[in-house]
C-alpha positions as CSV (number, residue, x, y, z in Angstrom):
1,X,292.2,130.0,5.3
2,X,293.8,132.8,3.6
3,X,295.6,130.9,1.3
4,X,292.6,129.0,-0.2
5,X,290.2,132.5,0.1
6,X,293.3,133.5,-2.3
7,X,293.0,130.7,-4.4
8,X,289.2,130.8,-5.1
9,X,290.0,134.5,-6.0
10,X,292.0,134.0,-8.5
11,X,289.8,131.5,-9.8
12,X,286.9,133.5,-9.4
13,X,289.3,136.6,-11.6
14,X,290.4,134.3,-14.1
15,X,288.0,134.4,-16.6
16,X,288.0,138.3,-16.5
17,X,291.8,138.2,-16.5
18,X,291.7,135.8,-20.0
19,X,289.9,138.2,-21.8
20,X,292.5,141.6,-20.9
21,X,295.1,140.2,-23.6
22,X,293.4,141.2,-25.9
23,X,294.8,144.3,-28.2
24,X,293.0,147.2,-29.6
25,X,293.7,149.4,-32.6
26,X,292.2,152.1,-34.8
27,X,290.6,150.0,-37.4
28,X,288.9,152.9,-39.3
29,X,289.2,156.7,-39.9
30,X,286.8,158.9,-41.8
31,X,287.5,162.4,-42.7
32,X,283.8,164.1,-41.8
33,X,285.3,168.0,-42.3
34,X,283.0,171.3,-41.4
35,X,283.9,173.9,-39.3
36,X,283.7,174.4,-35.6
37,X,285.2,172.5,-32.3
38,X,283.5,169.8,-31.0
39,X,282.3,168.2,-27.7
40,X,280.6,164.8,-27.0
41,X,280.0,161.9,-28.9
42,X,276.8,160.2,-28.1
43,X,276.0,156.8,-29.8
44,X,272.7,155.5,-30.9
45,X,273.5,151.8,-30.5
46,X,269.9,150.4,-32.1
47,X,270.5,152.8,-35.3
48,X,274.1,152.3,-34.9
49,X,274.2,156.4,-35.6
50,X,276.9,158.9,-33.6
51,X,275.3,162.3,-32.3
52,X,278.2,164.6,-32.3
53,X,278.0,168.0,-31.0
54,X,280.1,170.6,-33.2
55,X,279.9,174.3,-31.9
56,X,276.5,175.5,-33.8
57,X,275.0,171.9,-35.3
58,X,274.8,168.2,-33.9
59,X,276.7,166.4,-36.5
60,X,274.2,163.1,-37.4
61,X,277.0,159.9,-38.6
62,X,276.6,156.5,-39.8
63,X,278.7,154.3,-37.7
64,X,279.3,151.9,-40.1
65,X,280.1,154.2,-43.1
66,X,281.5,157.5,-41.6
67,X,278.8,158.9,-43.8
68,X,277.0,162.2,-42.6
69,X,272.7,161.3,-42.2
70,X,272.1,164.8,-41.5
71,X,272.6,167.5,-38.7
72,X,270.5,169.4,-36.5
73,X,270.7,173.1,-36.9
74,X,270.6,176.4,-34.6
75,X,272.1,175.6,-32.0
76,X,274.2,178.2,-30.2
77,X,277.4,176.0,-28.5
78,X,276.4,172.9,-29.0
79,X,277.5,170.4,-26.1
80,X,275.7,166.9,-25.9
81,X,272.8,164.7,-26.5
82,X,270.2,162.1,-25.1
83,X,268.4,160.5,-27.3
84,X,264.6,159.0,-26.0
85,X,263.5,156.2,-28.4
86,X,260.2,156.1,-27.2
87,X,259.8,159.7,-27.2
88,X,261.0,160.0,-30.9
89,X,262.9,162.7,-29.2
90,X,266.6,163.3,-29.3
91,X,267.6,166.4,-27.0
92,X,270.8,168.8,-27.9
93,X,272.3,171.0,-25.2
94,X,272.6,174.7,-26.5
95,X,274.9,175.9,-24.0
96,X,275.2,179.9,-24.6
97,X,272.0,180.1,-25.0
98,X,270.6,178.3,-21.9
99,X,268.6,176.1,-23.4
100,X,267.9,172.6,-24.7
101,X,267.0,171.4,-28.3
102,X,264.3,168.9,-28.7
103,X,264.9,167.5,-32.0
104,X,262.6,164.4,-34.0
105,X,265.1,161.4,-34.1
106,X,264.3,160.0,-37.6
107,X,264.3,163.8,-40.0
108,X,266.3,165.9,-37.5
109,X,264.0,168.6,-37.3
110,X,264.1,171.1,-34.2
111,X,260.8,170.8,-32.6
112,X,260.9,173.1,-29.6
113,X,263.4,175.2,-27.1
114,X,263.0,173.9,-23.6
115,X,264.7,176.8,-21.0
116,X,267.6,175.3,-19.2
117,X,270.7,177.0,-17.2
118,X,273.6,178.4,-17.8
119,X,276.7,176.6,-19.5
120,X,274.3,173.7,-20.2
121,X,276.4,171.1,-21.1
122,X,276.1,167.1,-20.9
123,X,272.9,165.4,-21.4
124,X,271.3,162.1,-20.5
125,X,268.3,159.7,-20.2
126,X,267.3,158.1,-17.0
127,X,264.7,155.1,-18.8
128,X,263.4,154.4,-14.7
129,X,261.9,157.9,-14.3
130,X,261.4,158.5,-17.5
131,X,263.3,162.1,-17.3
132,X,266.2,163.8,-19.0
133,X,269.0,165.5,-17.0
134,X,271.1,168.1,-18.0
135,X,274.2,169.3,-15.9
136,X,274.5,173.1,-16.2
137,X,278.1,173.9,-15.5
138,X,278.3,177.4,-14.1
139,X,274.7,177.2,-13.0
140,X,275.8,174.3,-10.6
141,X,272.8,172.7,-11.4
142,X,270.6,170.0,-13.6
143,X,267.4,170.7,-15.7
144,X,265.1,167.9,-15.3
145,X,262.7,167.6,-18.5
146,X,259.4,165.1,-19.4
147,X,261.2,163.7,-22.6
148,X,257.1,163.0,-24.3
149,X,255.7,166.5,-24.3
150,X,259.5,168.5,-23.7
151,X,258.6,170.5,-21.3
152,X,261.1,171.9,-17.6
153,X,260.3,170.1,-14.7
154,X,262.2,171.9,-12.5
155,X,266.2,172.5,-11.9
156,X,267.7,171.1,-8.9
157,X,271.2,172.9,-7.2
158,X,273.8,170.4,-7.1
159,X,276.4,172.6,-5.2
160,X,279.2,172.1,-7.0
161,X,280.0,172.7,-11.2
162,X,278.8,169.2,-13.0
163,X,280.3,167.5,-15.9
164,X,279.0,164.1,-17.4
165,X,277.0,162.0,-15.5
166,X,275.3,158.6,-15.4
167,X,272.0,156.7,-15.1
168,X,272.3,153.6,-12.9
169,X,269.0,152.2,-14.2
170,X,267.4,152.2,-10.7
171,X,266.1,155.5,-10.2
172,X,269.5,157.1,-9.2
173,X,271.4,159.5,-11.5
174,X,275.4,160.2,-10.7
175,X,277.2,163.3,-11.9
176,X,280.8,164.3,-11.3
177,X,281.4,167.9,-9.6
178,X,284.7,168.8,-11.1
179,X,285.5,172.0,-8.9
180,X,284.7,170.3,-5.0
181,X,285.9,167.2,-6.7
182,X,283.1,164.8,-5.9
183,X,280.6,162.4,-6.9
184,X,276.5,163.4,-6.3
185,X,273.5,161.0,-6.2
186,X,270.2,162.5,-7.8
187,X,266.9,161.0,-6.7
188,X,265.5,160.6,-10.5
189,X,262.1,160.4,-9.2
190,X,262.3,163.1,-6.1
191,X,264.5,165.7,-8.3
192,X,266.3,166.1,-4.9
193,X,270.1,165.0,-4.1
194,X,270.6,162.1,-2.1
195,X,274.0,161.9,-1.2
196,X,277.4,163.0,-2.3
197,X,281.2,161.5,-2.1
198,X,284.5,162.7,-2.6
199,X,286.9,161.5,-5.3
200,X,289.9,162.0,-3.4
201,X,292.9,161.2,-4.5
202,X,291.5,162.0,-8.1
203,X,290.8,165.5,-8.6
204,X,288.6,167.3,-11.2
205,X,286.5,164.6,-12.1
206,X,284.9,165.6,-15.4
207,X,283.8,162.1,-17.4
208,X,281.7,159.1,-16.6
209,X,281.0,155.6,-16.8
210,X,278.8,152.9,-15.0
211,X,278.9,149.0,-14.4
212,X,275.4,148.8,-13.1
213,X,276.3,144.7,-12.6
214,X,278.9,145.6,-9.8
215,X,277.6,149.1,-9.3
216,X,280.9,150.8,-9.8
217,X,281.0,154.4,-11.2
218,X,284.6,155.2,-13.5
219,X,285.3,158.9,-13.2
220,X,288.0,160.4,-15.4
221,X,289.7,163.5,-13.4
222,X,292.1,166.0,-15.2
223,X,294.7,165.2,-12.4
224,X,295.4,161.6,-14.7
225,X,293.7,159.4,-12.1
226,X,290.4,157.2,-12.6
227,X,288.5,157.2,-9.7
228,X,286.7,153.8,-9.5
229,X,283.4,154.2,-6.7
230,X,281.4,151.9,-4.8
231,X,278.0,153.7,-5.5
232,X,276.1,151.6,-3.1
233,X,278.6,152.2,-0.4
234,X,279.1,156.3,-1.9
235,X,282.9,155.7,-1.3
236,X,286.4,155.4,-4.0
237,X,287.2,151.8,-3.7
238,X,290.0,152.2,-6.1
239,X,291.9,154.7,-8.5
240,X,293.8,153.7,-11.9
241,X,296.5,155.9,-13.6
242,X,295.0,157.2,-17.4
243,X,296.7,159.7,-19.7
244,X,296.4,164.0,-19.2
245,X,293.6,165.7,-20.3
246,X,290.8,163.1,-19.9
247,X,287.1,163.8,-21.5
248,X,285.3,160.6,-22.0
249,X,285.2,157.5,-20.2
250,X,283.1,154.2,-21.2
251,X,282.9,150.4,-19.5
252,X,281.9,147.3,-22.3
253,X,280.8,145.0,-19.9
254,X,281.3,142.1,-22.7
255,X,284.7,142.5,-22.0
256,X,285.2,144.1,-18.4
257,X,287.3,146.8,-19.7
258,X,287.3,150.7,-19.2
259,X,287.7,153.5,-21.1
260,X,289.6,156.9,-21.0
261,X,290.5,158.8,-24.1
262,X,292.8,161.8,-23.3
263,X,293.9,165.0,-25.1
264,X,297.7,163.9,-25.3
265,X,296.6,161.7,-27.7
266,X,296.1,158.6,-26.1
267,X,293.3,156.1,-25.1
268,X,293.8,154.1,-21.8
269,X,292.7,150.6,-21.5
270,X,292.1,149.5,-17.7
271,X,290.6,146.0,-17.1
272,X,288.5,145.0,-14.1
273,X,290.0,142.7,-12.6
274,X,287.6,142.2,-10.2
275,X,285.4,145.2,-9.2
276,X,287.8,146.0,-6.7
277,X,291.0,145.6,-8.4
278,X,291.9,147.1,-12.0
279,X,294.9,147.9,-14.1
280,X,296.3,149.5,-17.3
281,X,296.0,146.8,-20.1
282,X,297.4,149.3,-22.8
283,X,297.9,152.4,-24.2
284,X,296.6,153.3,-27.8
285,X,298.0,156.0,-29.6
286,X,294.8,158.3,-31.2
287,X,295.0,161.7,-32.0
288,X,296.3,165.9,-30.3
289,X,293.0,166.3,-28.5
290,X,291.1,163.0,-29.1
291,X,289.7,163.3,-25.7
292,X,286.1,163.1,-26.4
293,X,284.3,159.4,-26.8
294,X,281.9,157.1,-27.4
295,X,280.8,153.3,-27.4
296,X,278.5,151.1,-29.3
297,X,277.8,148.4,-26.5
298,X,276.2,146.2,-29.3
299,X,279.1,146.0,-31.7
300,X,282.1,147.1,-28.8
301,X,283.8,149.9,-31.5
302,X,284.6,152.9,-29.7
303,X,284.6,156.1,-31.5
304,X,287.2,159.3,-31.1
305,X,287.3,162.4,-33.1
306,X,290.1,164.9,-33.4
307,X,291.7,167.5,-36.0
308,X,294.0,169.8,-37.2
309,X,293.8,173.4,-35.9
310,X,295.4,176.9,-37.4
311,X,297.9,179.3,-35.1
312,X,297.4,179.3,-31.8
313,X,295.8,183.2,-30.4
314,X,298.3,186.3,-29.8
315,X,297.6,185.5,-26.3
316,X,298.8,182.5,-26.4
317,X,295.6,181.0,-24.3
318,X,294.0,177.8,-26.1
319,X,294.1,176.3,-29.6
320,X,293.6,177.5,-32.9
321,X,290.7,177.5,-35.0
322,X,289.9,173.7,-36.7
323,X,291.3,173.7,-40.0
324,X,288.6,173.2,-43.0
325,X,288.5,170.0,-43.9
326,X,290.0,168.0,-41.0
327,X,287.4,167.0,-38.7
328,X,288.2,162.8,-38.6
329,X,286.4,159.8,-36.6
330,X,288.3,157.1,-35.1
331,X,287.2,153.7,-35.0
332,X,288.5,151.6,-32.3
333,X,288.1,147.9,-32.0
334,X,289.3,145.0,-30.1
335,X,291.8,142.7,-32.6
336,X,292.0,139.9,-30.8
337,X,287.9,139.2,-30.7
338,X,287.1,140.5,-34.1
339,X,285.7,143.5,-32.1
């Protein structure tokens, strides 16, 4: 019995296992420049348009061209976005300021300040309950806004520090809590936590993806581990080695292969073998501190940023100050499908 439950596993993997040959490679680079650091890369996949936040601005770029639409303005530490097509809305985080941005998706135009929490930072849209979720980092909590009129539903304690989260499509909403190193389940409709799960062995869980087909949650941890969760079950099921100084995670479920992009300078391809089982399909060499990512689902190109930076500070704590002129997007695509 266990020899032919072995076989019709391996049949059952081999489709998935064909397609995680296949190579990937920086196909474009576009120098976009201004000043500032950055933080997440949002796609618009419909518009095919990147939100990028950069320090003061959200940086408004045409996938196809590398050619700046447009930014939105006044923003004081600008973090990440969510954009709500039926809204018209797009939503920037404004992180030293405690608040969030509601912005009109087609001229960019700020149309209102919505109070958040402190050290607001990611952003997303949850289409089942029709809310936008904000995890506030030293607040240790998530704003909950109505995306149509913009206006604070309430803010819900998480008990732990959040970084990037996820919506499963169902009503549920996942966030990692980098600090207690953990994975919690937000009742979209309720506003309440549901559950919560350790990430052990991978600590400081910071980015996130979702495969809402096998419900499996990808969390990138600092400590160079992807933790791979069963968020049905609210338990690890596997972990994957990835390079140091992950931000940004993603899962193209065309091809069945996850994402990390890391500050050393290197993306880490892991394929699903099965939902279960995963390994490292390659390494791609990027950029110093491409750690922050996105993907277009509808065209699979994946998109990095990094730059040059000055002299590091007296006190030798951090980097320098992004040289003029530098700011550059990566476009990654899959060779071998003409991705």
């Amino acid at each position: 019995m266990r020899q032919i439950a072995l076989v019709v596993g391996l049949a059952a993997a081999a489709p998935l296992l064909a397609q995680s040959s296949a190579a990937y490679r920086i196909t474009h680079t576009y120098t976009l420049g201004g000043d500032g650091n950055w933080d997440y890369i949002v796609p618009d996949p419909p518009n095919h348009r990147l939100f990028i936040g950069r320090q003061n601005r959200v940086m408004v770029v045409d996938e196809d061209t590398g050619t700046l639409l447009g930014e939105v303005t006044g923003i004081q530490g600008a973090h990440g976005t969510a954009v709500v097509p039926a809204a018209s809305h797009g939503f920037a985080t404004s992180g030293n300021d405690r608040s969030v941005v509601m912005f009109d998706l087609k001229t960019f135009k700020v149309l209102s300040r919505i109070p958040a929490a402190e050290d607001a930072d990611a952003i997303i849209y949850d289409s089942a309950s029709n809310r936008v979720f904000t995890f506030n980092g030293d607040a240790h909590s998530s704003t909950v806004i109505d995306p149509q009129p913009g206006t604070l539903v309430t803010n819900i304690p998480l008990g732990g520090k959040p970084e990037y989260g996820a919506s499963a499509g169902d009503g549920k909403v996942y966030a990692n809590l980098t600090d207690t190193s953990e994975v919690v389940e937000i009742d979209a409709k309720f506003a309440t936590v549901a559950r919560r799960w350790s990430t052990a062995p991978c600590k400081q869980p910071v980015a996130m993806a979702i495969d809402t087909a096998h419900h499996r949650l990808f969390s990138g941890c600092r400590s160079s581990v992807m933790a791979v969760s069963d968020y049905q079950a609210g338990k690890v099921v596997a972990t994957v080695p990835i390079g140091a100084g992950v931000d940004g995670t993603a899962f193209d479920a065309a091809s069945g292969d996850v994402f990390a992009s890391n500050a050393d300078g290197t993306l880490t391809v892991v394929h699903q073998d099965a939902p279960d089982q995963y390994h490292v399909a390659q390494t791609v060499q990027t950029a110093p501190a491409a750690r922050n990512m996105g993907l277009d689902p509808t065209n699979h190109r994946l998109f990095l940023v990094s730059a040059k930076f000055g002299p590091a500070p007296a006190s030798g704590r951090g980097r320098g100050p992004v040289l003029p002129g530098s700011f550059t997007l990566m476009v990654i695509e899959n060779d071998a499908t003409g991705r």
